[in-house]
C-alpha positions in Angstrom: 154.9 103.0 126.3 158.5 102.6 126.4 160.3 99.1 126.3 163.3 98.1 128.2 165.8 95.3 127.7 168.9 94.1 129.7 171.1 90.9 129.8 174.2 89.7 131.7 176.4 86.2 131.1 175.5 86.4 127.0 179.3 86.8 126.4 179.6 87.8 122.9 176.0 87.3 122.0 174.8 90.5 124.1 174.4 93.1 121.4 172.4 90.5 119.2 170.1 89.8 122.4 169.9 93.4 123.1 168.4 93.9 119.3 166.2 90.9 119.3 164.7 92.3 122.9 164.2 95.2 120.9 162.4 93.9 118.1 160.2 91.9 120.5 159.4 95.7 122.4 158.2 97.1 119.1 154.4 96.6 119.6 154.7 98.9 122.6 155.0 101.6 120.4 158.1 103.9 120.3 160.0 106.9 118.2 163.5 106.0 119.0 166.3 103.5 120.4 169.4 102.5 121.6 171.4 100.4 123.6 174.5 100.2 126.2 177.2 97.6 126.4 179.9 97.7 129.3 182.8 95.2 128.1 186.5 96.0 128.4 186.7 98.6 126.3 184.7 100.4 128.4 180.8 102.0 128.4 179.7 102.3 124.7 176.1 103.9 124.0 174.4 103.9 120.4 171.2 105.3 120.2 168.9 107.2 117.5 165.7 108.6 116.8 163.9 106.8 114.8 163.3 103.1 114.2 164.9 100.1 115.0 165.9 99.6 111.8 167.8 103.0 112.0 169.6 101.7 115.1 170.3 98.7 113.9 172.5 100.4 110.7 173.9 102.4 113.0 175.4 99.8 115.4 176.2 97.7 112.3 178.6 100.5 111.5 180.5 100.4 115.4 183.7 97.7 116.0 184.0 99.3 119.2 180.3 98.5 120.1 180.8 95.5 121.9 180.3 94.1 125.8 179.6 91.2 128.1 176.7 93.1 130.0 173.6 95.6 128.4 171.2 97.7 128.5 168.4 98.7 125.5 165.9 100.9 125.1 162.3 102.1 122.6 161.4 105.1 123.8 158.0 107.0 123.4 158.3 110.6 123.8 156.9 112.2 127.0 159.7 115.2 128.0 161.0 116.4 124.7 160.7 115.6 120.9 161.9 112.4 119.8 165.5 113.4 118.9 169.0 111.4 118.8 169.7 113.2 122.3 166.4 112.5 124.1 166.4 108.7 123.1 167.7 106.7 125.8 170.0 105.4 127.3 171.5 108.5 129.3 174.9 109.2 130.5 176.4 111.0 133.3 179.2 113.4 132.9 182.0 111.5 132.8 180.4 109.2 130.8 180.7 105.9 132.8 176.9 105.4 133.7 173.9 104.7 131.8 170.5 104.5 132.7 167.1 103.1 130.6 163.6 104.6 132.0 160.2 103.6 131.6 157.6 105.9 133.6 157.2 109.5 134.8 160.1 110.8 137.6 157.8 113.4 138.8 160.5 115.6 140.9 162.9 115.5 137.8 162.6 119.3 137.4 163.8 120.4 141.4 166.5 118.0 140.9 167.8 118.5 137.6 168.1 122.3 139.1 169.5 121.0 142.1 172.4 118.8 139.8 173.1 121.9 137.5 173.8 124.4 140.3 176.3 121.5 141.3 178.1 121.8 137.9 176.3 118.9 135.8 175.6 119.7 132.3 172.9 117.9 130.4 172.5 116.8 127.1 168.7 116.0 126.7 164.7 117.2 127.6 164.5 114.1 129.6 163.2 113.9 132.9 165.5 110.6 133.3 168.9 112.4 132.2 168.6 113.1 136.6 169.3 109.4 137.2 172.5 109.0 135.8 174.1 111.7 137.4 172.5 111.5 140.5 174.5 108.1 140.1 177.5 110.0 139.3 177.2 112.1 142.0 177.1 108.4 144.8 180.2 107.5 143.0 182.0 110.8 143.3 181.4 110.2 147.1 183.6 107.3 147.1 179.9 104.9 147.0 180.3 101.6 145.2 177.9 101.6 142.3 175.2 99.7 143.7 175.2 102.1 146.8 174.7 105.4 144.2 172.6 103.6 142.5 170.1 103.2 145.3 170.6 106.4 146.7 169.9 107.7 143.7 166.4 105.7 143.1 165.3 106.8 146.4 165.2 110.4 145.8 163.0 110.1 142.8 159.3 110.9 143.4 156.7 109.0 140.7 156.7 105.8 138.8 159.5 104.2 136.7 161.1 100.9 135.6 165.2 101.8 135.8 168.1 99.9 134.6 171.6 100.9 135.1 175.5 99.7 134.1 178.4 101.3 135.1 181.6 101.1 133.3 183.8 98.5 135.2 181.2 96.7 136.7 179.8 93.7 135.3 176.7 94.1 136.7 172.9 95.6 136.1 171.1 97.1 138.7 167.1 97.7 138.1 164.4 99.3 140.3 161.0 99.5 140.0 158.0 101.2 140.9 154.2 101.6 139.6 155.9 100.3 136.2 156.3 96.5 135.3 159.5 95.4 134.9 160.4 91.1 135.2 163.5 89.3 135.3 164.3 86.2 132.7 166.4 83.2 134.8 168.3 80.6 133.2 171.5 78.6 134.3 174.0 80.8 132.2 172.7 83.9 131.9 169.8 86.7 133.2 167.7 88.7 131.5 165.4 91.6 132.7 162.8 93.9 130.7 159.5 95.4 130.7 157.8 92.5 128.9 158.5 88.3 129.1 158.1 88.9 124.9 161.7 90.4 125.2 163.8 87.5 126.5 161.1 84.2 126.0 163.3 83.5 123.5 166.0 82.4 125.7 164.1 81.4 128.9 160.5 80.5 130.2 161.6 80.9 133.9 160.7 84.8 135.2 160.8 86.4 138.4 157.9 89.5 138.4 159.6 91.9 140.8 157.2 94.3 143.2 156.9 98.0 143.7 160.1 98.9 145.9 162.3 96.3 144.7 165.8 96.7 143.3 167.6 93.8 141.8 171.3 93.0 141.4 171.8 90.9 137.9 175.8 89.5 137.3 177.4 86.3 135.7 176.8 84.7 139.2 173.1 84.9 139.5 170.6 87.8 140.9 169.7 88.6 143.9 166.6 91.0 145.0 166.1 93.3 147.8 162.3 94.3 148.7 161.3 98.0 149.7 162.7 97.7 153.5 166.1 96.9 152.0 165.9 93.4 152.9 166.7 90.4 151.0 163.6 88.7 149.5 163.4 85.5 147.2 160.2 85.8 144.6 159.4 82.4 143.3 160.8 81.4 140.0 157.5 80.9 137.8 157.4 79.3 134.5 155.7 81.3 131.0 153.1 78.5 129.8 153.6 80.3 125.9 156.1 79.6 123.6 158.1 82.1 122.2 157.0 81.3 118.7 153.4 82.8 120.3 155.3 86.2 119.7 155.6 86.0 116.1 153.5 87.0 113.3 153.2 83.2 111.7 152.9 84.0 108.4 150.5 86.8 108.7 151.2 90.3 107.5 150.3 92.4 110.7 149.9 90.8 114.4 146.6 92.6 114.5 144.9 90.1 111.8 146.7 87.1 113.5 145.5 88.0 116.6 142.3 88.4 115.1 142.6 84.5 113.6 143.1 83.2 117.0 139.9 84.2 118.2 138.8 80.7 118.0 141.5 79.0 119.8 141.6 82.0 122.5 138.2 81.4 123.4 138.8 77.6 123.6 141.3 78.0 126.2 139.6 80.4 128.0 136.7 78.0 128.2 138.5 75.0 128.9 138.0 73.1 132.2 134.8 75.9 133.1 131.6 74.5 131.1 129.8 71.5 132.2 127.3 71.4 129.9 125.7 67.9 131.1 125.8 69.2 134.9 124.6 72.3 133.8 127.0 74.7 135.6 130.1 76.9 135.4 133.2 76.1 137.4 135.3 78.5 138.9 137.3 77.0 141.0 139.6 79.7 141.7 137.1 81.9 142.4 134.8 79.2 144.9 135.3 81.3 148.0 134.5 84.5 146.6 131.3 86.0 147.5 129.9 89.0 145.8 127.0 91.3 147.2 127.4 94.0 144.4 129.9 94.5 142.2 131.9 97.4 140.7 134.6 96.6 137.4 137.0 99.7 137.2 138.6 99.5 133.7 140.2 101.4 130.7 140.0 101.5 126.8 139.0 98.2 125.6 138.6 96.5 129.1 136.3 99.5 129.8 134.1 98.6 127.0 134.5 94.7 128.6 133.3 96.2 132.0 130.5 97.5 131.0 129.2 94.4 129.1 130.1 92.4 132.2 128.3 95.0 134.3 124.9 94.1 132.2 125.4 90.8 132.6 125.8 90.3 136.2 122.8 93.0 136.7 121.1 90.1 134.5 122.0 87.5 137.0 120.4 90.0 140.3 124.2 90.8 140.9 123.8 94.9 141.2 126.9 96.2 138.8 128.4 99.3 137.9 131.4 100.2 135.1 133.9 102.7 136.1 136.7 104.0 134.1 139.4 103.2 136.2 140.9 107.4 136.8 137.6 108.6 137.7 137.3 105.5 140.8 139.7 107.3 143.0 137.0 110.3 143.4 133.9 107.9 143.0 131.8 108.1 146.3 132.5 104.7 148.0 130.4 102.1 147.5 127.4 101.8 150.1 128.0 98.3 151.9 130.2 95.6 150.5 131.0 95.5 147.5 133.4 93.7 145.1 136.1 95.6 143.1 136.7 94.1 139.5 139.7 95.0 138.0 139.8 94.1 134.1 142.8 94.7 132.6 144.4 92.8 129.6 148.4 93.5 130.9 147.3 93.1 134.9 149.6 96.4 134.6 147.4 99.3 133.9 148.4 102.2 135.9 144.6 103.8 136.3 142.9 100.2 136.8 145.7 99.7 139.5 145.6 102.9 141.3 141.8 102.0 141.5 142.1 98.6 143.0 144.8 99.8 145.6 142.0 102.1 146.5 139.3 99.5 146.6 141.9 97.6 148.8 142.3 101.1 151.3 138.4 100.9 151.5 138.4 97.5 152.5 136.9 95.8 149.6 137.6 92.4 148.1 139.0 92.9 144.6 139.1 90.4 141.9 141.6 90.7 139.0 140.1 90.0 135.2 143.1 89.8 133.7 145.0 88.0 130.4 148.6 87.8 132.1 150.0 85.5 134.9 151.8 87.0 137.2 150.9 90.5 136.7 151.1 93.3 139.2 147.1 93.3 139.5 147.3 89.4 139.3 149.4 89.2 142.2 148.3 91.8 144.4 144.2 91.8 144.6 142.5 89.2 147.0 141.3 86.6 143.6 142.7 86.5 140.3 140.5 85.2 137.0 142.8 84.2 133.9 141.5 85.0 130.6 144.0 82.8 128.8 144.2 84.3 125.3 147.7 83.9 125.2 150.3 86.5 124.4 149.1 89.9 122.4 151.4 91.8 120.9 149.2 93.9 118.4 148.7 97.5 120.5 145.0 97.1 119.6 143.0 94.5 121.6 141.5 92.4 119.7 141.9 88.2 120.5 141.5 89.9 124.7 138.4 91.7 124.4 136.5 88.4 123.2 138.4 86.7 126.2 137.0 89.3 128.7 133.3 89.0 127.4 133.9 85.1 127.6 135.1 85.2 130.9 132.7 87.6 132.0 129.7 85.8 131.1 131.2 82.7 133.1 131.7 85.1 136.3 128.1 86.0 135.9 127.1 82.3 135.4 129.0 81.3 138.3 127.9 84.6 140.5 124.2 84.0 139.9 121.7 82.5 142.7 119.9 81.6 139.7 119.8 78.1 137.6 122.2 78.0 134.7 121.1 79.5 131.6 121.6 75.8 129.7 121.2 78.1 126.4 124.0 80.1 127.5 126.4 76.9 128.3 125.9 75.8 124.8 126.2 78.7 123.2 129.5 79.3 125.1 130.2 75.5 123.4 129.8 76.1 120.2 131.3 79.5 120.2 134.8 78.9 119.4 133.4 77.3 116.2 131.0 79.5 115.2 133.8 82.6 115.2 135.8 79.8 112.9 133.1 80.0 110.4 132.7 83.6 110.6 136.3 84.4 109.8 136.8 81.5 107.4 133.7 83.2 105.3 133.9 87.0 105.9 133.9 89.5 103.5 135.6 92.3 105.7 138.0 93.1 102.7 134.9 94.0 100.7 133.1 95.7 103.1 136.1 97.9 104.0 136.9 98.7 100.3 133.1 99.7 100.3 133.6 102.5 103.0 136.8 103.8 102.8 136.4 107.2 102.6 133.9 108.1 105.0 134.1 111.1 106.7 133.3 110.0 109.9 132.1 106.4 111.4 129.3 106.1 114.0 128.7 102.2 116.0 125.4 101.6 117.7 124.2 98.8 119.3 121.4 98.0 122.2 122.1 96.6 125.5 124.9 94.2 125.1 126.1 95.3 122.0 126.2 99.0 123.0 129.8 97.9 124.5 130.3 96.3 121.0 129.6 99.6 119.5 131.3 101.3 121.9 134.8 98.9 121.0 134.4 99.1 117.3 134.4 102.8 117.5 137.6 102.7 119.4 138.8 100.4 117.0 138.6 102.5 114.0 140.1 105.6 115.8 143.0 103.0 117.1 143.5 101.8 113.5 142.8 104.5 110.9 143.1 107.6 112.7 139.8 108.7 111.7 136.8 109.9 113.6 134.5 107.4 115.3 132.0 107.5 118.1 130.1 104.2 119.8 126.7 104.5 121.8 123.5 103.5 122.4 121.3 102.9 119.6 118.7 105.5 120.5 120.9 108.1 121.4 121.3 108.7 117.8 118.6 110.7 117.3 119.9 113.0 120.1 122.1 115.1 118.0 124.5 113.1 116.5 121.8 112.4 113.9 122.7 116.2 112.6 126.0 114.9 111.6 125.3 111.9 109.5 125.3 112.3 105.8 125.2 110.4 102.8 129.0 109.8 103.1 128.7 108.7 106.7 128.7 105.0 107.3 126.7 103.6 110.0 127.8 100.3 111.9 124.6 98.6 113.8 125.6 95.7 116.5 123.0 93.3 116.0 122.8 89.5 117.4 120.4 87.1 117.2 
């Protein structure tokens, strides 16, 4: 996943807020950086492969780095090796436009052809090198830069979040499409990147900008424009986390502190939703839906969610099925109504989207599972249920995943025709506790010392925890590179069993 960072009206400060975006973009993963400032010396570009670190030495080195609006970017290599030249931002051949991408320009390769034959020489792999001089090329026509600039988004084909300065102009232009990009507000300057991580530091007001749009950020304020080319105004909407949220607070990787917040994750994510003395679970965002049967469309961790919820509503006589989100578009439809449950930590999932918008097409209702307010999914299916573990930044879910099994147990609870499982509501009380007293007393440390040098790793669990299997396997992959399968306990006798050895460790799910 690629990060992107932007600011206008820092003055001075815009290189510095450029690198702390940066910083805040690492989780994303990336293999190099870079950044673009247009001040009056002109357009100056710094960018390297590597990390930020690498960057920031370089642009430590640069007096003539300097500018009053910016562009930066992490990159994660799709077209071409991570290399000085393929790290973003691109330029144009005259060197008076850059341009930072996030997402796949699908037609890059008919009109990178189409540019060369013109006489435009590139410098990278990239598919987004087109932009810029596709940019060029509106300006060479006499088009003021906002003009190229959206003649030059419209002839791309496939997804992308694009951000663009122009030498002379004191100005940032963004576009977006099937790739999240969100603007930071405040009274003296304007932010925009591809997560509210990036700029909460500066400002909790954000403006999440739709498919289609392209925005116009200057000292004077921003204005958006909707797919139509008209003039929208989104609402203004304020991030309920502090940026300190973002930070490691003390602990070495933001894995193991997300992994200590478990307690006060669930907490919120059960706040407000268990009466215990009424016996019932309340929903009151979800009161007017009505669900017949149900179908959760999911990847990777929220997958493994899915299909947990998917048990659990089939145990409250709701009829549920798990899909992994890419394979719903060629799913059969479902036979009568149906519900379509997007879970997705980000709300921004490209799969789980695509398979909601196709829910939608059908004419389902779809409900949105998600962790983050104001996300794409958030916004656009027909009900939205928060998860509220707060921000996570480690690339691994970990603090989410026990928000999604929460939160799908309440669905169930509150979907069911059934009385309320009384057990259940207490359980779901004293939970936040009880994973307290688990992580205050563990012996992980130990445990991991103990089997470090497996040669493979197989989970198993039984109903329920065959999703918990299923995660810890991912886990281990996500975490030590090494080989790792999750599945039902008694498929284990169906041929994995011919792999196990005495160096194999064997993880068993087991509750109660």
């Amino acid at each position: 996943m690629c990060g992107i960072i932007g600011c206008v009206g820092r003055g001075d400060g815009t290189l510095s807020t450029l690198m702390h975006g940066l910083s805040k973009l690492e989780y994303r993963g990336y293999d190099s950086a870079g950044v673009a400032l247009v001040g009056a010396g002109g357009l100056r570009v710094d960018k390297t492969a590597g990390k930020i670190e690498a960057l920031e030495a370089s642009v430590a080195d640069r007096d003539d780095l300097a500018g009053t609006v910016g562009v930066g970017h992490t990159r994660w290599s799709t077209h071409g090796p991570p290399t000085d030249d393929n790290a973003h931002p691109h330029r144009d051949c005259s060197e008076r436009v850059a341009v930072v991408h996030n997402g796949i320009i699908e037609n890059y390769q008919s009109l990178r052809d189409e540019l060369a034959g013109s006489g435009h020489d590139f410098d990278s792999d990239t598919d987004t090198e087109v932009v810029p001089h596709l940019v060029e090329t509106g300006l060479a026509a006499g088009n003021d830069p906002e003009t190229a600039f959206r003649d030059a988004v419209a002839r791309l084909e496939g997804s992308y979040a694009l951000a663009c300065v122009v030498e002379g102009a004191e100005t940032v232009l963004v576009a977006r499409n099937d790739s999240p990009l969100v603007l930071g507000v405040d009274d003296d300057a304007t932010y925009l990147a591809s997560d509210v991580p990036a700029f909460r530091a500066f400002t909790d007001r954000v403006v999440y900008l739709e498919d289609g749009d392209v925005a116009r950020l200057t000292p004077g304020g921003w204005s958006v424009t909707g797919a139509d080319g008209g003039l929208r105004e989104p609402a203004v909407e304020t991030v309920e986390w502090d940026a300190e949220d973002t930070g490691k607070s003390g602990y070495e990787h933001f894995m193991l502190k997300e992994i200590h917040e478990q307690p006060r994750a669930l907490r919120q994510c059960l706040r407000g939703r268990v009466d215990e003395l009424g016996g019932r679970v309340t929903l009151e965002e979800l009161d007017e839906l009505d669900v017949d049967r149900a179908h959760l469309v999911a990847a990777g961790t929220s997958y493994h969610a899915a299909v947990y919820g998917a048990r659990l509503l089939r145990a409250d006589s709701v009829p549920a099925q798990a899909f992994l989100s890419h394979e719903y578009a060629v799913a059969p439809p479902p036979a009568g109504k149906a519900t379509v449950i997007g879970v997705s930590q980000s709300g921004e999932t490209a799969d789980t989207l695509a398979a909601t918008r196709t829910a939608r097409r059908r004419g389902a209702e779809t409900l949105a599972l998600t962790n983050t307010v104001g996300s794409t999914m958030a916004r656009e299916c027909d009900h939205v249920c928060y998860i509220r573990s707060g921000p996570e930044i480690g690339v691994a879910a970990t603090k989410t995943f026990a928000g999604q099994q929460t939160a799908l147990n309440l669905l169930a609870q509150h979907l069911s025709d059934g009385p309320v499982d009384r057990e259940l509501l207490a359980a779901l009380r004293d939970l936040p506790g009880d994973v307290q007293t688990v992580l205050d007393g563990t012996d992980a440390e130990a445990v991991a010392e103990t089997y470090l040098d497996g040669d493979a790793y197989f989970f198993i669990g039984r109903a329920l925890q065959q999703a918990v299997a299923m995660e810890g396997a991912l886990k281990m992959k996500e975490i030590t590179y090494k080989h790792a399968e999750g599945f039902a306990a008694g498929e284990l006798k169906h041929g994995t069993l011919a792999l196990v050895t005495p160096d194999t460790p064997v993880v068993a799910a087991v509750t109660g």
